[in-house]
C-alpha positions as CSV (number, residue, x, y, z in Angstrom):
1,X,232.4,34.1,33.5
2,X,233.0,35.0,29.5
3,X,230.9,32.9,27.1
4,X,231.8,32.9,23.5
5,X,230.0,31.1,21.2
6,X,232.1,30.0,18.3
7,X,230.6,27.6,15.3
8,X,229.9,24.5,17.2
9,X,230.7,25.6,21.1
10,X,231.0,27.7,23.7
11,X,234.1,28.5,25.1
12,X,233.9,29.4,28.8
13,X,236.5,31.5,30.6
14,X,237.3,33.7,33.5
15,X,238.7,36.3,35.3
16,X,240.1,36.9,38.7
17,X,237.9,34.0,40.8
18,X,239.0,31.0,42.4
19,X,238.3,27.7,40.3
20,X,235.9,26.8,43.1
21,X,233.6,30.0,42.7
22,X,234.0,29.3,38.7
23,X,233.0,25.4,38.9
24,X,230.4,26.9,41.3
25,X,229.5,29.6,38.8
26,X,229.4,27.1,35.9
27,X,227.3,24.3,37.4
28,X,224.6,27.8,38.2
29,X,224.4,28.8,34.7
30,X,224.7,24.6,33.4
31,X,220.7,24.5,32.2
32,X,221.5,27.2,29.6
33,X,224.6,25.5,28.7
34,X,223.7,22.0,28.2
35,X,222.7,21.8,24.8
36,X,226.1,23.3,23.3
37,X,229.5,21.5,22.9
38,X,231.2,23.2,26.0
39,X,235.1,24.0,26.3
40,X,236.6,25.2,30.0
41,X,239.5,27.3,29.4
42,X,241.4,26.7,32.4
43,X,244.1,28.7,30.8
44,X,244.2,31.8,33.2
45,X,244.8,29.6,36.7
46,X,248.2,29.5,37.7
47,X,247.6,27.3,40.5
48,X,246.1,24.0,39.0
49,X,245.9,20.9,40.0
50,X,245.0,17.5,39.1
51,X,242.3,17.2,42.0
52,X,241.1,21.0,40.5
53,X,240.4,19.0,37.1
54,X,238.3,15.9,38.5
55,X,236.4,18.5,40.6
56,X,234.6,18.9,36.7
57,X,234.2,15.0,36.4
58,X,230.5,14.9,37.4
59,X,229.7,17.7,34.7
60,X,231.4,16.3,32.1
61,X,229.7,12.6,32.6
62,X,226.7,14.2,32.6
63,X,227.4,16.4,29.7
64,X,228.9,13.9,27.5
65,X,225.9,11.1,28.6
66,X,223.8,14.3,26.9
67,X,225.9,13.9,23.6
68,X,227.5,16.8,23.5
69,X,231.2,17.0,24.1
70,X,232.8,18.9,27.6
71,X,236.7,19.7,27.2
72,X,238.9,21.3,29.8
73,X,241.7,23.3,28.3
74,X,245.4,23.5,30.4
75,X,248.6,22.7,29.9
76,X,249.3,22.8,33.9
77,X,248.0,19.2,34.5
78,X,249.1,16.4,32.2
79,X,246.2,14.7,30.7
80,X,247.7,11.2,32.7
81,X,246.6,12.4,35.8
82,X,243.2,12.8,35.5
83,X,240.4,10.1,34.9
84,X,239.7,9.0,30.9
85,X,236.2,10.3,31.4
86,X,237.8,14.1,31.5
87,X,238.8,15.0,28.0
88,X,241.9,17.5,28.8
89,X,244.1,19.4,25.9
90,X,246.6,21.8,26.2
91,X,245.1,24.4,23.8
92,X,242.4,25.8,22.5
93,X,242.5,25.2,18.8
94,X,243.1,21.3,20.1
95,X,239.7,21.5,21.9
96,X,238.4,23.1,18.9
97,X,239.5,19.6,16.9
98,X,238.4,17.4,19.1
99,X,234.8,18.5,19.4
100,X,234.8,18.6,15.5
101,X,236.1,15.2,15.4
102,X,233.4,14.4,17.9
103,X,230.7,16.1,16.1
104,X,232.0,14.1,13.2
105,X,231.6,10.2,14.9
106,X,228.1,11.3,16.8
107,X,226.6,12.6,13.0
108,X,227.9,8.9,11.8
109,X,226.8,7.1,14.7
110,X,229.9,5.8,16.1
């Protein structure tokens, strides 16, 4: 996995491993990651699916009940086909927004 830490996340990639060894891989490393906003670029897979995206539902509840935001990044799977409780976008700079839009409503209490 590639962790880059960027202002207010960490944007977590990968390279050449099935999305089941990454989830896997993730959920491993998840106690040193839990305190950060988290994006999952999902970018690289060329196979996706919608049931590859709800295999991160668990993690995001969890992550988001912690008040921090947890994005998934891919435009393979439409956002409509995946529970409200996974926040998906299709790029990077949009996950980038939407955790500073998030960021914004927790600092005001919303």
């Amino acid at each position: 996995m590639i962790f880059n830490k960027e202002a207010s996340l960490i944007v977590i990639s990968q390279e050449k491993i099935s999305i089941d060894v990454f989830l896997q891989n993730l959920e491993k490393d998840y106690s040193k990651l839990k305190n950060d906003n988290l994006v999952i670029d999902l970018l690289s897979f060329t196979k996706l699916t919608p049931y590859n995206v709800i295999s991160f539902l668990e993690m995001a509840k969890k992550h988001r009940e912690n008040g921090k935001s947890f994005l998934l990044v891919s435009e393979k799977v439409s956002y409509d086909d995946v529970p409200q409780e996974i926040n998906l976008v299709p790029t990077l700079q949009e996950a980038r927004d939407v955790v500073e839009m998030e960021d914004i409503e927790r600092d005001l209490g919303l």
